[in-house]
C-alpha positions as CSV (number, residue, x, y, z in Angstrom):
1,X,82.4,57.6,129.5
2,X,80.4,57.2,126.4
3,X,78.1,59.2,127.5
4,X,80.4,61.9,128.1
5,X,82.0,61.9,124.7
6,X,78.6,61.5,123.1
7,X,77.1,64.8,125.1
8,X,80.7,66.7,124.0
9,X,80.0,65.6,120.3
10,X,76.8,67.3,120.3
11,X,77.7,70.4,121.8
12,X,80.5,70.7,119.5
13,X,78.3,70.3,116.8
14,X,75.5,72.3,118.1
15,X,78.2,75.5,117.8
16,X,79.2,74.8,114.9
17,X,78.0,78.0,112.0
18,X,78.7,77.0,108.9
19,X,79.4,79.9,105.6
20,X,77.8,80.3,103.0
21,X,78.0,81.8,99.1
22,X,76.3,83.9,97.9
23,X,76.0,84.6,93.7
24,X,75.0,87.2,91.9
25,X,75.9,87.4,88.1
26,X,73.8,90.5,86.3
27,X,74.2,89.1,82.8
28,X,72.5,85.4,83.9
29,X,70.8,85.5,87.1
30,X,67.5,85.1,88.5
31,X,66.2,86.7,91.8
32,X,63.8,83.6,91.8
33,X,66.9,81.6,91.7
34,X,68.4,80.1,95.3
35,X,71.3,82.4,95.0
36,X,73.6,79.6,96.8
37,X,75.4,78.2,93.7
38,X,77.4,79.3,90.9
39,X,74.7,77.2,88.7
40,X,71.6,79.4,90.4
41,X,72.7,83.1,91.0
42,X,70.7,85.9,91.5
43,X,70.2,88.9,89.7
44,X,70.5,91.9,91.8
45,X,73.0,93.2,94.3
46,X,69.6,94.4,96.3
47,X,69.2,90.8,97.2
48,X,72.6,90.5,99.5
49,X,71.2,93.6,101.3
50,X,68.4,91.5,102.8
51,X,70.4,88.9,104.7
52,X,71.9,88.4,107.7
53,X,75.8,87.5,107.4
54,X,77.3,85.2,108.8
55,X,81.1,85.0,109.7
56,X,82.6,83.1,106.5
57,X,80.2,84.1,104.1
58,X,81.1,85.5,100.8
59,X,79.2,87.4,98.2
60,X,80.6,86.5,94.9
61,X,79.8,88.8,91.9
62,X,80.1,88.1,88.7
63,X,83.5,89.3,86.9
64,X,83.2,91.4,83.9
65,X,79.6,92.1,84.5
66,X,77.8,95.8,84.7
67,X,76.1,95.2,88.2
68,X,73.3,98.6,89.0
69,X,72.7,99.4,92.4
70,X,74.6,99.3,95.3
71,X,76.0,97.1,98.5
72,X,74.4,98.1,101.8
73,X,75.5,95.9,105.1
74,X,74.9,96.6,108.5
75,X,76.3,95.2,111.8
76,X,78.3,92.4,109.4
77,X,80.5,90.1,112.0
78,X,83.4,88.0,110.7
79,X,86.1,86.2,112.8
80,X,89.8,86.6,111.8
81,X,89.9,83.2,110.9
82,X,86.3,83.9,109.0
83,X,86.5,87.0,107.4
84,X,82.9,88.2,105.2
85,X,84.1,88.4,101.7
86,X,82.7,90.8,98.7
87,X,84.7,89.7,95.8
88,X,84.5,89.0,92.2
89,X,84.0,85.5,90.6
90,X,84.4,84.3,87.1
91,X,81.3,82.1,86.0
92,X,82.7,80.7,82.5
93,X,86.5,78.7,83.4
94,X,87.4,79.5,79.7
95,X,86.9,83.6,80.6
96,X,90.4,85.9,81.9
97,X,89.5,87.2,85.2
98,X,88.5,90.4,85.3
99,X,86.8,92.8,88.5
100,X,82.9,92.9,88.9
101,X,81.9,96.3,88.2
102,X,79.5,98.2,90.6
103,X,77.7,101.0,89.5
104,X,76.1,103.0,92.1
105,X,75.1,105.9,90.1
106,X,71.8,107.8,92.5
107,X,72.9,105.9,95.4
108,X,74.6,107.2,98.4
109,X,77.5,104.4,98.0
110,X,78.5,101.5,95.7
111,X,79.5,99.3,99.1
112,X,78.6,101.0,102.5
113,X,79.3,99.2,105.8
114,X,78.3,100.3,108.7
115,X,79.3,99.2,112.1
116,X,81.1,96.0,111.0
117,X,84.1,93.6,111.9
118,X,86.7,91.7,110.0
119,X,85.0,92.5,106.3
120,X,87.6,91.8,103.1
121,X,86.7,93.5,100.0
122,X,88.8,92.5,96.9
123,X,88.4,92.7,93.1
124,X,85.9,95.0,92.2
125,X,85.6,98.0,90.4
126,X,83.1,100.9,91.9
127,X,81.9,103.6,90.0
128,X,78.9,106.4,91.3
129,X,79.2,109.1,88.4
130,X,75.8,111.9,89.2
131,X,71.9,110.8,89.5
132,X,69.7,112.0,91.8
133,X,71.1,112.2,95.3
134,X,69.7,109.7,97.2
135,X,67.8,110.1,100.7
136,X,69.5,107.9,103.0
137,X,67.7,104.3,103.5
138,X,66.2,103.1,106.4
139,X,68.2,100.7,107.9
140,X,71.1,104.1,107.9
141,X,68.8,106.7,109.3
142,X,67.8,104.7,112.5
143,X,71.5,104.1,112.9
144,X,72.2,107.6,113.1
145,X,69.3,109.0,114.7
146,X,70.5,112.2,116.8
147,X,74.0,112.1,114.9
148,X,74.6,115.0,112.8
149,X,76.1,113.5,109.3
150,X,76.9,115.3,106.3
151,X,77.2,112.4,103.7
152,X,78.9,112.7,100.4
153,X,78.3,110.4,98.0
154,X,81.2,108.0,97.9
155,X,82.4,104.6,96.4
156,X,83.2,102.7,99.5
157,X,81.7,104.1,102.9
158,X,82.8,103.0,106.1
159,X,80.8,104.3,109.4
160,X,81.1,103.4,113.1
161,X,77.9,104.7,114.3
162,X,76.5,102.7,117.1
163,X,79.1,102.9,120.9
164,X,81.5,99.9,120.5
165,X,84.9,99.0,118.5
166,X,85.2,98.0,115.2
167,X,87.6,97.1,112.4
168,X,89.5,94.9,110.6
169,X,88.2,96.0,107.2
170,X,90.5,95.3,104.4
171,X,90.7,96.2,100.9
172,X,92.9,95.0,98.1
173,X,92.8,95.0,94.3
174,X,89.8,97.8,93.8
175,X,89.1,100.6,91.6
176,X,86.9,103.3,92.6
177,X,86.5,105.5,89.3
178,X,84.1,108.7,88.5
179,X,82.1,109.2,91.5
180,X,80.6,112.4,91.5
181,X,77.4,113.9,93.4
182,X,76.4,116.0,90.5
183,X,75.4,115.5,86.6
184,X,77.6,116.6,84.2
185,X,77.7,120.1,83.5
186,X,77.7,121.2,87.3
187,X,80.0,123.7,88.1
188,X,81.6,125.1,91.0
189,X,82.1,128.8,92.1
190,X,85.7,130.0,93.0
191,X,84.1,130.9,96.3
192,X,83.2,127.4,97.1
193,X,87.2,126.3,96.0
194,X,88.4,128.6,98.4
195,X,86.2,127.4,101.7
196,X,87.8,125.4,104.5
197,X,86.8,121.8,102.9
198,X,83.8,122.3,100.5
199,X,79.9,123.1,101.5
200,X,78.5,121.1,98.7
201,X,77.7,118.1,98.1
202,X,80.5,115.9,96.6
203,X,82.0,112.5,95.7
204,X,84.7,110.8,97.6
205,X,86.3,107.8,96.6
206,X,86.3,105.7,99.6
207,X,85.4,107.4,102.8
208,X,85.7,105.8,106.6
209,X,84.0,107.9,109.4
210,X,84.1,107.0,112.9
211,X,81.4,108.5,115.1
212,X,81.7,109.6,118.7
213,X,82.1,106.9,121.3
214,X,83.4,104.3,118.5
215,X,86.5,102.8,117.6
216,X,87.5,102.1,114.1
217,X,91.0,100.1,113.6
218,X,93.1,98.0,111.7
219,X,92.2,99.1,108.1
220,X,94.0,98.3,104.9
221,X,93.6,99.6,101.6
222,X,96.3,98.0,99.4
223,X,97.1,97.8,95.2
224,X,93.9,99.6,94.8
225,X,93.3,102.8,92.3
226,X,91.3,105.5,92.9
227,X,90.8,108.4,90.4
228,X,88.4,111.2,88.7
229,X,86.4,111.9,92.1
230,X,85.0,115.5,92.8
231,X,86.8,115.9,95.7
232,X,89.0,113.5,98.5
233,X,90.4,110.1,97.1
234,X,90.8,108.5,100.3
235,X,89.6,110.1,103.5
236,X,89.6,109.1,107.5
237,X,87.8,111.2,110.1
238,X,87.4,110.4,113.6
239,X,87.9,112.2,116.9
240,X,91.6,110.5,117.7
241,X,89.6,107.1,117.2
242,X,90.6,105.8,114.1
243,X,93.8,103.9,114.1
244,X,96.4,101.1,112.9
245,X,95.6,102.2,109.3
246,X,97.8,100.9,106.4
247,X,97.8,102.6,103.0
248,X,99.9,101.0,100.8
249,X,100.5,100.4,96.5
250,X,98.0,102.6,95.8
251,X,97.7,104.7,93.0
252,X,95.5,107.8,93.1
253,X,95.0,110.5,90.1
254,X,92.9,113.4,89.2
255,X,91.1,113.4,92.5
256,X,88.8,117.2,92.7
257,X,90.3,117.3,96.2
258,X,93.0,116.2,98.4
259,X,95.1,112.5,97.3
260,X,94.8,111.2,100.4
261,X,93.7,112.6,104.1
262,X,93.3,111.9,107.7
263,X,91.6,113.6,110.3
264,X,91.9,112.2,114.0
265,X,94.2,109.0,112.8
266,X,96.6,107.7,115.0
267,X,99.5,104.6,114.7
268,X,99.5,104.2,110.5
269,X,101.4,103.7,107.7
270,X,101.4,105.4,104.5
271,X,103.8,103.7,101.7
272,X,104.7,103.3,98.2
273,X,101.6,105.1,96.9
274,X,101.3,107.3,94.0
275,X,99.3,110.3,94.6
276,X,99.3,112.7,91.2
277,X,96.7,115.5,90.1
278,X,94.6,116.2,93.4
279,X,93.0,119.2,93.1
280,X,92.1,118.8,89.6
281,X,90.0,120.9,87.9
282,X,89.9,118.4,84.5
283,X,85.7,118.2,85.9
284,X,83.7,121.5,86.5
285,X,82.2,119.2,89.5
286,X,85.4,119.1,91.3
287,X,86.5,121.0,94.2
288,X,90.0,122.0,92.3
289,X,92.2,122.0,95.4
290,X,94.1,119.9,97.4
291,X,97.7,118.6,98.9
292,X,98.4,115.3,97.3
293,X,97.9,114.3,100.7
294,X,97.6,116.3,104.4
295,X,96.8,115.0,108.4
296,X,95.0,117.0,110.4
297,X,94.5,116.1,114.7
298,X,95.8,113.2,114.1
299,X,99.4,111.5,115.6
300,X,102.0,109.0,115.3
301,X,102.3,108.2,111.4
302,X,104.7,107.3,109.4
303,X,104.5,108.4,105.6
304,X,107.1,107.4,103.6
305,X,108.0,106.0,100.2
306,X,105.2,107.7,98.2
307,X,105.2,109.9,95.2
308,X,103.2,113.2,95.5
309,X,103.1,114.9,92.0
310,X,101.2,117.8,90.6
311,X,99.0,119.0,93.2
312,X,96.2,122.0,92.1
313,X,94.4,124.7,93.6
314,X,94.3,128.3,94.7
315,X,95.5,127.4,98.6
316,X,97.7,124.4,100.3
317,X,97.8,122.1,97.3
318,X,101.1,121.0,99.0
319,X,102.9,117.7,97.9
320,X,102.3,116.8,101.6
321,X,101.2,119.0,104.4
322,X,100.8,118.5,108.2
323,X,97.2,120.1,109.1
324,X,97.2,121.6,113.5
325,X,96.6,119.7,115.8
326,X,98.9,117.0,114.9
327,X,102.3,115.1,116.7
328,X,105.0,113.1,115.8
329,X,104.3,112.9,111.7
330,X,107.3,111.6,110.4
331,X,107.1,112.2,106.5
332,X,110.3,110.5,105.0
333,X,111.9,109.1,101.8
334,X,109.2,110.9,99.7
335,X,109.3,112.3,96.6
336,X,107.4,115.7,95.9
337,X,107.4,117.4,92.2
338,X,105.3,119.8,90.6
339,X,103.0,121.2,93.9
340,X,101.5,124.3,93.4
341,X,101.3,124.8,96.7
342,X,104.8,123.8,97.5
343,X,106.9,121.2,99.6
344,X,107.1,121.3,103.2
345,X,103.8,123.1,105.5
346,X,103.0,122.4,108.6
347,X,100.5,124.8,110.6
348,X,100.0,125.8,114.2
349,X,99.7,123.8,117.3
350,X,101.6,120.8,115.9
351,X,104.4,119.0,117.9
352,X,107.6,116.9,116.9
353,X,107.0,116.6,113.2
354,X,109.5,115.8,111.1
355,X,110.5,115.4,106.9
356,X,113.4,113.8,106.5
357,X,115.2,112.3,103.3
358,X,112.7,113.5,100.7
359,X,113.1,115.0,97.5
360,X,111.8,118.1,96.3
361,X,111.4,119.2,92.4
362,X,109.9,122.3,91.3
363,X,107.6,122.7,93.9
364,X,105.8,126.2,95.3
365,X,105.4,127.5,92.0
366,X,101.9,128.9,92.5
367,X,101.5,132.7,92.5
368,X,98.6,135.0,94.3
369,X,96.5,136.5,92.4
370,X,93.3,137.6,93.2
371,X,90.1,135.3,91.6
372,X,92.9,132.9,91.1
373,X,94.5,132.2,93.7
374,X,94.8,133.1,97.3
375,X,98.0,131.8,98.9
376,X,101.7,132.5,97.6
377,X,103.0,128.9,96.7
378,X,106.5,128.3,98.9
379,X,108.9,125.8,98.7
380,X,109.0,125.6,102.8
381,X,106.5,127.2,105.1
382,X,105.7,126.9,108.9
383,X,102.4,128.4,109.7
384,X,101.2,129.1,113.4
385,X,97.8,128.6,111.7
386,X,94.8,126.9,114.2
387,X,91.8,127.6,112.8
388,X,88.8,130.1,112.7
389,X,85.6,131.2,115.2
390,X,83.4,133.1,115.0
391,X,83.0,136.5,117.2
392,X,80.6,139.3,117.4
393,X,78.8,137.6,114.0
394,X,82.4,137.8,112.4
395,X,84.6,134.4,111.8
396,X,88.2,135.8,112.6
397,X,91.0,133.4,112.9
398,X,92.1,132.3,115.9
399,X,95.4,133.7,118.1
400,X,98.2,131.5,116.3
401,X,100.6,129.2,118.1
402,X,103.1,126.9,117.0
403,X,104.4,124.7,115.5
404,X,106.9,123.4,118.3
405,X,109.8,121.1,117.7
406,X,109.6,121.0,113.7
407,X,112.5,118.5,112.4
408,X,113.5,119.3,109.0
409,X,116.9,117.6,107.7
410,X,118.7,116.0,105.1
411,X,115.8,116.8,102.5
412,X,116.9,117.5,98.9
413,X,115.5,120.5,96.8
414,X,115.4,121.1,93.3
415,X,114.0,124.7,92.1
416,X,114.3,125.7,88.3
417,X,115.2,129.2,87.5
418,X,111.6,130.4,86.3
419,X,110.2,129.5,89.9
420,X,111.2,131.8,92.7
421,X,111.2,130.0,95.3
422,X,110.0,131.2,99.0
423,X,110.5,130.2,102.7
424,X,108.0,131.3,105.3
425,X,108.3,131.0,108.8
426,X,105.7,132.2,111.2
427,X,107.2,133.9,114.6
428,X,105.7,131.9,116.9
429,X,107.2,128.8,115.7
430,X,109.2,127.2,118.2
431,X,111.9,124.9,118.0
432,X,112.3,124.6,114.5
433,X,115.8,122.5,113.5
């Protein structure tokens, strides 16, 4: 019996992984130092980047320090009861709290993770604003080998590259400030504002892509701030395989695209964010156009509770708008003021949408006018809109179709007298009540 409880000791003991911290405080460290104690930080961020996590470990870096360079993990496994943790700490007991600040400027992201599980990232402040842009590293280009990637240069980057499910990647108490792919003084062309989504090279604020044959779920972004980024504030883009998102508290201002978006997003929340001045054109590097926030292939989520004030830009530039391709977007309880672009769009081949219970003020004001804007701002438009192709060298748009079963109710609309406001409805809309 002995023997037996002896034999289970050491296998329970051979099993066991234990966490460890990591330090690194830019004003006082030492990359000579072990990096294991709040007495013997290192230096440099680039020394996390060289190990190998362990479920439970947390990198702790120094609060209301500059720290240069950027976060770069890859294949990072926590446990739910052992999350990895990139967080701020506060070497002197006497100093107030404040976030770590990362700046990133010439590198492709201030914290990139790429094909990781159960990762919590919590008060820091990110900023990337111009330098050269970066080729990618090493570690990221064998990743994605025969994957084609346009990558943006972006505060927080999230990819699934590799087949497999990942997730659980949660983010509180951030600020993601001036990220931007270009030095000051880079303009953009009213052509390149008036293109589908951009063809240049841009910053994004925090970006989550999941490639095909991955799974990317369970992702939280809470009481963080994102603001002055050359184009989207917070973007999702999979192929239906992103999902069980939660966007809540946020605030998110003078973004030189879209607020917020999701492409190919399914079962999420949006809620009590603040969205104000996407498609600002405050910085000649941004985009200058965008819906406070817009969904496009995506299905099954719930937006409600959130301000969408003062959205830009010669086209869409909606409070919110439902992208094709999209079911069963309920936008509810919102408030919408000041969109050039208007209230209420939703384009072709969408299904069972519905806004319900929001409040409109003084949106659709925009006017068309040509080199300043291409689209008639309207208060309420359904568009049977599904895209472009190209035929015989010539990209045409495609024959339009929908939307079907639109549910529009119990919505309250304020227009003042100097904005004339306009309802669209495309004929092939069906089922519109």
């Amino acid at each position: 019996m002995g023997k037996k409880i002896f034999s289970m000791l050491l296998l329970m003991f051979s099993i066991t992984t234990y966490s460890t911290d990591y330090y690194v405080n830019a004003s006082k460290g030492s990359n000579t130092n072990s990096g294991t104690s709040i007495n013997s930080p290192w230096q440099s961020l680039s020394m996390i980047n060289e190990l190998s996590l362990q479920a439970g470990d947390r990198i702790l870096l120094s609060a209301g320090d500059e720290h240069f360079g950027n976060l770069e993990l890859a294949d990072v496994q926590g446990t739910k009861a052992n999350p990895i943790v990139i967080t701020s700490y506060t070497p002197n007991e006497k100093q107030t709290p404040t976030h770590a600040h990362i700046n990133a400027k010439g590198h492709l992201a201030g914290v990139l993770l790429i094909d990781s599980r159960y990762v919590d990232i919590s008060n820091l402040s990110i900023s990337a604003n111009g330098g050269i842009f970066p080729e990618k590293s090493a570690r990221l280009t064998a990743k994605l080998k025969k994957r084609k990637a346009k990558l943006h240069r972006v505060g927080i980057l999230v990819l699934t590259i590799d087949k497999g499910n990942y997730g659980n990647i949660n983010i509180d108490n951030v600020e993601v400030k001036n990220i931007f792919a270009n030095n000051s003084g880079f303009s953009r062309s009213y052509q390149e504002t008036t293109s589908a989504n951009g063809t240049q090279e841009y910053g994004f604020g925090m970006y989550f892509i999941s490639y095909k044959n991955t799974q990317l779920s369970h992702v939280t972004v809470n009481n963080s701030r994102v603001s002055n980024v050359s184009h989207t504030g917070i973007k999702f883009n999979g192929k239906l395989s992103i999902s069980d998102v939660t966007l809540s508290n946020n605030k998110v201002f003078d973004t030189g695209g879209p607020g917020m978006q999701m492409s190919g997003v399914s079962h999420s929340h949006v809620h009590h964010n603040e969205v104000n001045g996407s498609g600002s054109n405050k910085d000649t590097r941004n985009w200058a156009r965008g819906s406070g926030m817009w969904t496009w292939g995506s299905s099954n989520i719930i937006v409600e509770h959130n301000k969408f004030l003062n959205a830009n830009g010669p086209g869409d530039s909606a409070g919110f708008h439902i992208d094709f391709n999209c079911k069963n977007i309920i936008v509810q309880y919102n408030l919408s003021a000041n969109n050039a672009g208007g209230f209420l769009e939703i384009l072709g081949n969408n299904y069972n949408n519905a806004y319900r219970y929001n409040v409109s003020v003084n949106d659709g004001y925009r006017v068309k006018k040509k080199g300043v804007a291409f689209q008639e701002g309207k208060t309420f438009w359904l568009s049977g809109f599904v895209g472009s192709e190209v035929k015989n060298n010539k990209r045409r748009p495609k024959k339009r179709h929908g939307p079907y079963n639109s549910y529009i109710y119990n919505n309250t609309i304020f227009v003042k007298n100097a904005i004339t406001a306009k309802v669209a409805v495309t004929r092939v809309a069906q089922g519109a009540v």
